[in-house]
C-alpha positions in Angstrom: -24.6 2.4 96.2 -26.0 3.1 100.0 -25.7 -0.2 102.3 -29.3 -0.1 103.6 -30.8 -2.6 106.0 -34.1 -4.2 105.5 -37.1 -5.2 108.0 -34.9 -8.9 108.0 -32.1 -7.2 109.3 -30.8 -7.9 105.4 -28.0 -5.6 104.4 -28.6 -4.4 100.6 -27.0 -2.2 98.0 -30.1 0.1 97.1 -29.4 2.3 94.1 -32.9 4.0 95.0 -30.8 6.7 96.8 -27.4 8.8 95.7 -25.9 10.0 92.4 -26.9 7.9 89.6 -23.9 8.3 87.4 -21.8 7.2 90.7 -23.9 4.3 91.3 -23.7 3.3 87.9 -19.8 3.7 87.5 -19.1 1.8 91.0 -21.5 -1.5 89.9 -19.9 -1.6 86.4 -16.5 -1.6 87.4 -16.2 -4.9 89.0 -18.1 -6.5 86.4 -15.9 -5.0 84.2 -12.8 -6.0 85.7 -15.1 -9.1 86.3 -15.5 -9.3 82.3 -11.6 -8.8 81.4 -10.7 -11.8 83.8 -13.3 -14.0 81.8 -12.2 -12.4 79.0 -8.5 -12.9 79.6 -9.9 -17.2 81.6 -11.3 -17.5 77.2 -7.9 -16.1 75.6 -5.9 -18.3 77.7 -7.7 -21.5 75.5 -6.8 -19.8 72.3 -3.3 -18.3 73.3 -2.0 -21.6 74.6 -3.7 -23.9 71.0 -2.7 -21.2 69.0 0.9 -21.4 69.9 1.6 -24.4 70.9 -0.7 -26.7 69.1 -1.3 -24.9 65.8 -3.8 -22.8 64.3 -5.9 -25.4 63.1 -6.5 -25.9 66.9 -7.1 -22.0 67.2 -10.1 -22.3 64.2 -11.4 -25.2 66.4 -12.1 -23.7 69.4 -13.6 -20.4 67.7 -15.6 -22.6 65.1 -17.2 -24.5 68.1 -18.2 -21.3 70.3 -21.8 -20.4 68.5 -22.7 -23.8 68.6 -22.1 -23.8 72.5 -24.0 -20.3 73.0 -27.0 -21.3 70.8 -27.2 -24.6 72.9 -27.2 -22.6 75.9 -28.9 -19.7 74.8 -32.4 -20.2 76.6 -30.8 -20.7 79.8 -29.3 -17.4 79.5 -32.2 -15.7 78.8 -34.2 -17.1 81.7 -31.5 -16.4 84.2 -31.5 -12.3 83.0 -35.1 -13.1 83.8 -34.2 -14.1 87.5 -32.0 -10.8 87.8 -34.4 -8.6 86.5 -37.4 -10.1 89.2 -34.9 -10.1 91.5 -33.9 -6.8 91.4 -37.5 -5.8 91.0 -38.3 -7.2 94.4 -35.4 -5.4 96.2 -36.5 -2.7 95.3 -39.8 -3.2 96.6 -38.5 -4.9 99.7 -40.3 -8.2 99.1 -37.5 -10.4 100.5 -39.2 -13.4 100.7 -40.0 -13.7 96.9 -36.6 -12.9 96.2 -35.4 -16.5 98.2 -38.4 -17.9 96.0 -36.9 -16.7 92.6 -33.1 -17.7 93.6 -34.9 -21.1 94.5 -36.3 -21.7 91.3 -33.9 -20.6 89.0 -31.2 -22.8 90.6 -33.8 -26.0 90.3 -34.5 -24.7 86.8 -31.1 -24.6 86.1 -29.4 -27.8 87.7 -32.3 -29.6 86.2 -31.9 -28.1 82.6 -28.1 -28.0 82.3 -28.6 -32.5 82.1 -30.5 -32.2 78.5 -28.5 -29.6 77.1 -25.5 -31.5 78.2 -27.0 -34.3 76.4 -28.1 -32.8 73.1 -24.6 -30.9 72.8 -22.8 -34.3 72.9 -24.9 -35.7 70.1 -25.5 -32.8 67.6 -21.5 -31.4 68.0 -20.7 -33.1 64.6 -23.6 -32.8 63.1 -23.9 -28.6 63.5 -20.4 -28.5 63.0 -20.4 -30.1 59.0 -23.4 -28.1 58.5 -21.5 -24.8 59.5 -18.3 -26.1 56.9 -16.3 -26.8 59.4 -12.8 -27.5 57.1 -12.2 -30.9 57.5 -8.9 -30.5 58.9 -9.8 -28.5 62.1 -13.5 -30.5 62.3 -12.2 -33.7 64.7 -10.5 -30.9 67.0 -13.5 -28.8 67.2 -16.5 -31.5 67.9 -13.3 -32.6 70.6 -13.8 -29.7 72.1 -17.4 -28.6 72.0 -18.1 -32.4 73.6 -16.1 -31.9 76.6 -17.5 -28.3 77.2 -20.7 -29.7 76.9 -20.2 -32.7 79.0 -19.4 -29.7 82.0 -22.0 -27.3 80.9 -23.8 -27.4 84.6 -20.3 -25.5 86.3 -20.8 -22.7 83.5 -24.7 -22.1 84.0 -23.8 -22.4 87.9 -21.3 -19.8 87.9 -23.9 -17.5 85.4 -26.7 -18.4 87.5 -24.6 -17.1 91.1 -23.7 -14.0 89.0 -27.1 -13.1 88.1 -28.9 -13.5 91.3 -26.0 -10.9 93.0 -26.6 -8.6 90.8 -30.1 -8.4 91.2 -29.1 -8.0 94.7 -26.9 -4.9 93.2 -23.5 -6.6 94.1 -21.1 -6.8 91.4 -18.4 -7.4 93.2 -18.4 -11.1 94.8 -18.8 -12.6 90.8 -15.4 -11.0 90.3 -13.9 -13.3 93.1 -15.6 -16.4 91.6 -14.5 -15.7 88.3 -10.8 -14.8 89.7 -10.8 -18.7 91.3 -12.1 -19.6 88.1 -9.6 -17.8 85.9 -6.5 -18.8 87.6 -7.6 -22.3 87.9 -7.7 -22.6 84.1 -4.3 -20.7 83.4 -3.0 -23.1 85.3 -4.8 -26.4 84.3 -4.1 -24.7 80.4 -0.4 -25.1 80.6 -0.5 -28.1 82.9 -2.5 -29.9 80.5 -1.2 -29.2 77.4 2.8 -28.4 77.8 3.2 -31.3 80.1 0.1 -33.9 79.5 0.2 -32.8 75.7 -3.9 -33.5 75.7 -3.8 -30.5 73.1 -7.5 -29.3 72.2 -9.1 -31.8 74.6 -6.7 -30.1 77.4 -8.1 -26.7 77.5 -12.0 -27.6 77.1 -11.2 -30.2 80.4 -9.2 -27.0 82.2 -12.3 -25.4 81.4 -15.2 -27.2 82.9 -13.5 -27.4 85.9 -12.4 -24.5 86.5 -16.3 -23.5 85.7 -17.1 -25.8 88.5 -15.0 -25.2 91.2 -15.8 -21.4 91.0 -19.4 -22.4 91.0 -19.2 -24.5 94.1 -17.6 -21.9 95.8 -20.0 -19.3 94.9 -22.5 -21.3 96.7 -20.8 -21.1 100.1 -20.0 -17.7 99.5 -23.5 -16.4 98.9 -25.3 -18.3 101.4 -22.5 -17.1 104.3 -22.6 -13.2 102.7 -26.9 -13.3 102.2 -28.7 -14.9 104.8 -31.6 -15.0 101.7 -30.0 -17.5 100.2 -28.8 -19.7 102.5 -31.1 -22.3 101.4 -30.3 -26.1 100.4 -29.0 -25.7 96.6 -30.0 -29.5 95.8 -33.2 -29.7 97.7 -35.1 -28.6 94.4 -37.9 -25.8 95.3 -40.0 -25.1 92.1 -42.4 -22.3 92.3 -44.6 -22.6 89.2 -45.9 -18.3 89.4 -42.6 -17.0 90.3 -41.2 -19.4 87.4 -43.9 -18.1 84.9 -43.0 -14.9 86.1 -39.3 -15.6 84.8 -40.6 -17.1 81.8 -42.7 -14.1 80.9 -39.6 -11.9 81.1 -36.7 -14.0 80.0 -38.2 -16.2 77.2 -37.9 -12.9 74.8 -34.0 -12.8 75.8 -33.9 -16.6 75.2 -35.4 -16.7 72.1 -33.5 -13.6 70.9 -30.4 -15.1 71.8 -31.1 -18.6 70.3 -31.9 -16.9 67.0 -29.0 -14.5 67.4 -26.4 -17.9 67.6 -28.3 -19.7 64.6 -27.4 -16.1 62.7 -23.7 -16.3 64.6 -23.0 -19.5 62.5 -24.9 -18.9 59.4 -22.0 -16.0 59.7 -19.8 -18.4 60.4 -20.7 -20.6 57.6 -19.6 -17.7 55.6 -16.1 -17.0 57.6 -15.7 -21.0 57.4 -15.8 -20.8 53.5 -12.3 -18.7 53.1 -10.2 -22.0 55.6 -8.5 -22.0 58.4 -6.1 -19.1 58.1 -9.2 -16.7 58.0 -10.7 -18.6 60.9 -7.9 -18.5 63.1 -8.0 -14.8 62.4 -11.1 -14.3 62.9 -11.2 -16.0 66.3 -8.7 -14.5 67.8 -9.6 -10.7 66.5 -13.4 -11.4 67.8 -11.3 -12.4 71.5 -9.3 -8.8 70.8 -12.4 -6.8 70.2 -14.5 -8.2 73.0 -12.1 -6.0 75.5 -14.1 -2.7 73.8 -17.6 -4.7 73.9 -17.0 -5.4 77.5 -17.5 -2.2 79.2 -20.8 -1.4 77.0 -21.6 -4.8 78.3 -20.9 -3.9 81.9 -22.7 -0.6 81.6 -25.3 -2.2 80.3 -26.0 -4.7 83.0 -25.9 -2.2 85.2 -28.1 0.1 83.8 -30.4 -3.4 83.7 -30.0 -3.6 87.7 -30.6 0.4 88.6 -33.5 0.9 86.7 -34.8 -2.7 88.2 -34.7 -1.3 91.6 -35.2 2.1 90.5 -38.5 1.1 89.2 -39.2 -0.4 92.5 -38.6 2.1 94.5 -41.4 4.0 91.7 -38.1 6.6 91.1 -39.1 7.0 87.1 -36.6 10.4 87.6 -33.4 8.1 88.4 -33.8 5.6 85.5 -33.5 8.5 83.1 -30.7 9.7 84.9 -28.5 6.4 85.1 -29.6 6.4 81.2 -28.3 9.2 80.0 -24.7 8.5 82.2 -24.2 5.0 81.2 -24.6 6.0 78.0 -22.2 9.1 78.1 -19.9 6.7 79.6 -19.8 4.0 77.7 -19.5 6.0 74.6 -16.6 7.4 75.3 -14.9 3.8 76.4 -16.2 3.0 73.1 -13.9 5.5 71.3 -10.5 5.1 73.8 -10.6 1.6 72.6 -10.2 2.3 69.0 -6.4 2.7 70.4 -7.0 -1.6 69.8 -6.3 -0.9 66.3 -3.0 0.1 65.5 -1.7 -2.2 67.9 -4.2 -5.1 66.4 -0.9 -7.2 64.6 0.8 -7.3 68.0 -2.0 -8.8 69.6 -3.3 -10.7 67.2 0.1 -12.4 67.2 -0.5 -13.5 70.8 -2.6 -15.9 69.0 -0.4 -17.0 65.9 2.2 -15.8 64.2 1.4 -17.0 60.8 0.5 -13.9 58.3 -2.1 -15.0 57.0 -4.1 -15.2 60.4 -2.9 -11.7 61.3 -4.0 -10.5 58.2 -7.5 -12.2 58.7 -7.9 -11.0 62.3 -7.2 -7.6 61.2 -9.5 -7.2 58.5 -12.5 -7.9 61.3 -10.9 -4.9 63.8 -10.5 -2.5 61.1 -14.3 -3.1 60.1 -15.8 -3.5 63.0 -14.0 -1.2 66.0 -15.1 2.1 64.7 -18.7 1.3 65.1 -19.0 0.3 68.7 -20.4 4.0 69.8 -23.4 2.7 67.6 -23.5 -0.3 69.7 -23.0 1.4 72.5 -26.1 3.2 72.4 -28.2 0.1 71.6 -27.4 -1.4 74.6 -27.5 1.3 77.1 -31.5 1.7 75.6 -32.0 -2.3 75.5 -30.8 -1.9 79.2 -33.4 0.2 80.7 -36.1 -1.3 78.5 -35.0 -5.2 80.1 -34.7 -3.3 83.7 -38.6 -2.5 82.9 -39.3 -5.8 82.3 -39.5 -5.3 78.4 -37.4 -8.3 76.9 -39.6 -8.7 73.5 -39.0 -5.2 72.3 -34.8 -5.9 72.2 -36.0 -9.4 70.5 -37.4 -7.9 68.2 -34.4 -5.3 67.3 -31.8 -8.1 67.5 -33.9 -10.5 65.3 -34.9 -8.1 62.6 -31.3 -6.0 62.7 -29.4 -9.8 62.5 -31.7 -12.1 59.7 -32.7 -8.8 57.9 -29.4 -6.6 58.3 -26.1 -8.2 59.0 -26.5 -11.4 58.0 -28.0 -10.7 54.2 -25.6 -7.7 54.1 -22.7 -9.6 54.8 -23.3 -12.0 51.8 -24.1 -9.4 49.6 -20.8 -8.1 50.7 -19.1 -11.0 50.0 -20.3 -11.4 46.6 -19.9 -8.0 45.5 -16.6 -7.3 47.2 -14.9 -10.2 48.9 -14.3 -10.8 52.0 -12.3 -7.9 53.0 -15.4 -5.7 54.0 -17.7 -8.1 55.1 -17.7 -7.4 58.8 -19.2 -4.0 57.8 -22.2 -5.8 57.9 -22.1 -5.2 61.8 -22.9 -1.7 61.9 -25.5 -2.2 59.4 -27.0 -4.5 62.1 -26.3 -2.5 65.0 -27.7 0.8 63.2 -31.0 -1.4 62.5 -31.6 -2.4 66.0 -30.7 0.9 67.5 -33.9 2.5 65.7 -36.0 0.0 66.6 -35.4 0.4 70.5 -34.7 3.9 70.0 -38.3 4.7 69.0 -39.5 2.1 71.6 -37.4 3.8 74.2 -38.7 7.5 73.5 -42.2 6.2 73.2 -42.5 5.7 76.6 -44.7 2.6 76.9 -41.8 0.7 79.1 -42.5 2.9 82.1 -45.9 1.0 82.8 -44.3 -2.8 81.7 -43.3 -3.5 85.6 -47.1 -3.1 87.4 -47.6 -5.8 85.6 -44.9 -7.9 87.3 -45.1 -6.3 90.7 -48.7 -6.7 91.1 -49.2 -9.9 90.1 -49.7 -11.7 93.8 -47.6 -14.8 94.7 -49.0 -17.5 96.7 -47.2 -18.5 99.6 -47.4 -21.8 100.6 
């Protein structure tokens, strides 16, 4: 990326200019190394209750993780909205309606994390007996999912910092945040549990504030680093048409991802069925697996980001450029990282020792790992199509390839054959939604979906 100075004597990282696959490579790698440190901040959780609570306290924690992301899972989708605007307006060099979309997706969100905080709390239990939740890890798990909840405004912050920078194209200040963060909660783990024996309740407290105080210090960092942002965080600015604007393109992603967690625990309805052993297994493999999901995830975003600005800067050429490298690249992560297989027992017993959860854990990786090239590919399309602006055609992939792929194909599995092969279902999902925005992608009709957003005036006030 090329530092570049604006008319408000703004220093940016433009990815208008230079070699895409570069550009591409140097914004993915610190939110990949980004991604293993939150990656490593969640397996810290599940190492520390796995071995030295029990593995009914590892089932608890995983059981109570869709129930947190479908809670949360229209937040998410309106702050991809904010990056994609964002980046959208760097690229045109409208600085003063990025400042207006920072402003009100931080009032959005301070304002929004108190009801979701709120419903969490009170529908914990509830979700959790209607998932079948085994009765012997259920009072753990609603533990934990209430005190996550009860700190759910440090998470969004955090996620809300994260997405404005890289709509700005820096990946590289959310990996300090999420450093602060990480060792924060190593430390509050052990602290809280080896010597304060607080158990499940230990970690999810670690966790919120370790959420919060790398949130807070985001906030200090951006506004010294972007004089953008400097703005008065709690001094709520709404702006109605740069919020509809955000609406229009992240309440596809928010939808999608809301209906993707109700599908994430109807399948874990199913995984709840075979106990606790299979739980814990499952939990820690899906921790295991996420270290080959997250480069494609990091690509991904920044294939989001470059064709944002790319866009922009009206530099159609580029975006199929950066396309055809992130995907090359993350391909071949995808298939280095089948190496997680044969050494899948020794991890998993990181977790827990116990057979019976290694067994379980390793049934998902040897399903599931070989088909992440087919992922892969999905999202390296679903990120140039959001970078357009284009968040209902992915909807539509991940809606249809989850309710009318994995999920139905999973119980059929089960039926037929057990539960041995039933995270096959995955790459029948995957392979479902990778048509869908495959044909999307080669139509075209994404190239135009940004005049829409660029040209619409803002007022200013």
């Amino acid at each position: 990326m090329n530092p570049k100075k604006n008319d408000n004597n703004l220093v940016l990282n433009t990815m208008a200019e230079g070699s895409p696959p570069k550009i591409i490579l140097r914004f993915a790698l610190p939110m990949l190394v980004g991604n293993i440190l939150q990656q490593l901040y969640n397996m810290v959780d599940s190492i520390v209750v796995g071995n030295y609570v029990g593995k009914l306290a590892l089932a608890a924690v995983g059981t109570g993780f869709p129930i947190i992301f479908m809670l949360s899972a229209m937040f998410i989708g309106l702050g991809l909205g904010a990056t994609v605007l964002i980046s959208q307006y760097i690229g045109a060099g409208d600085m003063s309606n990025v400042q207006r979309t920072a402003q009100t997706i931080y009032t959005a969100m301070i304002l929004g994390s108190i009801p979701i905080s709120v419903i969490g709390i009170l529908l914990s239990k509830p979700i959790l007996l209607l998932i079948n939740t085994p009765p012997d890890a259920l009072p753990m798990a609603n533990t934990y999912m209430r005190i996550i909840f009860l700190g759910m405004v440090g998470s969004f912050g955090y996620n809300v910092n994260a997405g404005i920078l890289q709509g700005f194209g820096d990946s590289k200040s959310s990996l300090l945040f999420l450093a602060i963060a990480t060792v924060i909660n190593i430390v509050l783990d052990l602290t809280f549990v080896l010597v304060f024996h607080w158990d499940v309740a230990g970690v999810a407290i670690a966790t919120i504030i370790a959420q919060a105080f790398s949130w807070i210090f985001g906030i200090f960092y951006m506004k010294k680093k972007y004089e953008v942002l400097n703005f008065p965080i709690f001094k709520f600015k709404f702006d109605k048409e740069i919020f509809n604007k955000i609406v229009k393109i992240g309440l596809p992603t928010g939808i999608q991802q809301t209906l993707f967690s109700i599908g994430i625990m109807s399948m874990q309805s199913l995984v709840n069925s075979y106990g606790s052993d299979f739980i814990a297994g499952f939990n820690a493999a899906n921790k295991i697996d996420t270290f080959a999901f997250m480069p494609v995830q990091s690509f991904s975003n920044a294939i989001t980001t470059f064709t944002g600005q790319n866009i922009g800067a009206k530099r159609m050429d580029r975006v199929h450029q950066g396309m055809k490298a992130g995907m090359i690249m993350s391909i071949i992560v995808c298939i280095i990282c089948l190496l997680i297989i044969p050494f899948g027992p020794y991890l998993l017993g990181l977790f827990n020792s116990d057979p019976a959860v290694i067994e379980s854990g390793m049934i998902y990786l040897n399903n599931v790992m070989p088909f992440y090239p087919l992922l892969a590919i999905l999202f390296m399309l679903n990120g140039v199509i959001r970078g357009a602006g284009e968040t209902i055609i992915p909807m539509v992939g991940t809606i249809i390839s989850l309710w009318l792929g994995r999920i139905p194909a999973a119980y059929f599995i089960a039926h037929k054959f057990g539960n041995e092969y039933i995270f096959i279902s995955y790459a029948i999902g995957w392979s479902i939604a990778m048509i869908i925005s495959g044909i999307y992608y080669m139509s075209g009709k994404w190239k135009t979906k940004s005049d829409k957003i660029l040209d619409t005036p803002i007022i200013i006030e």
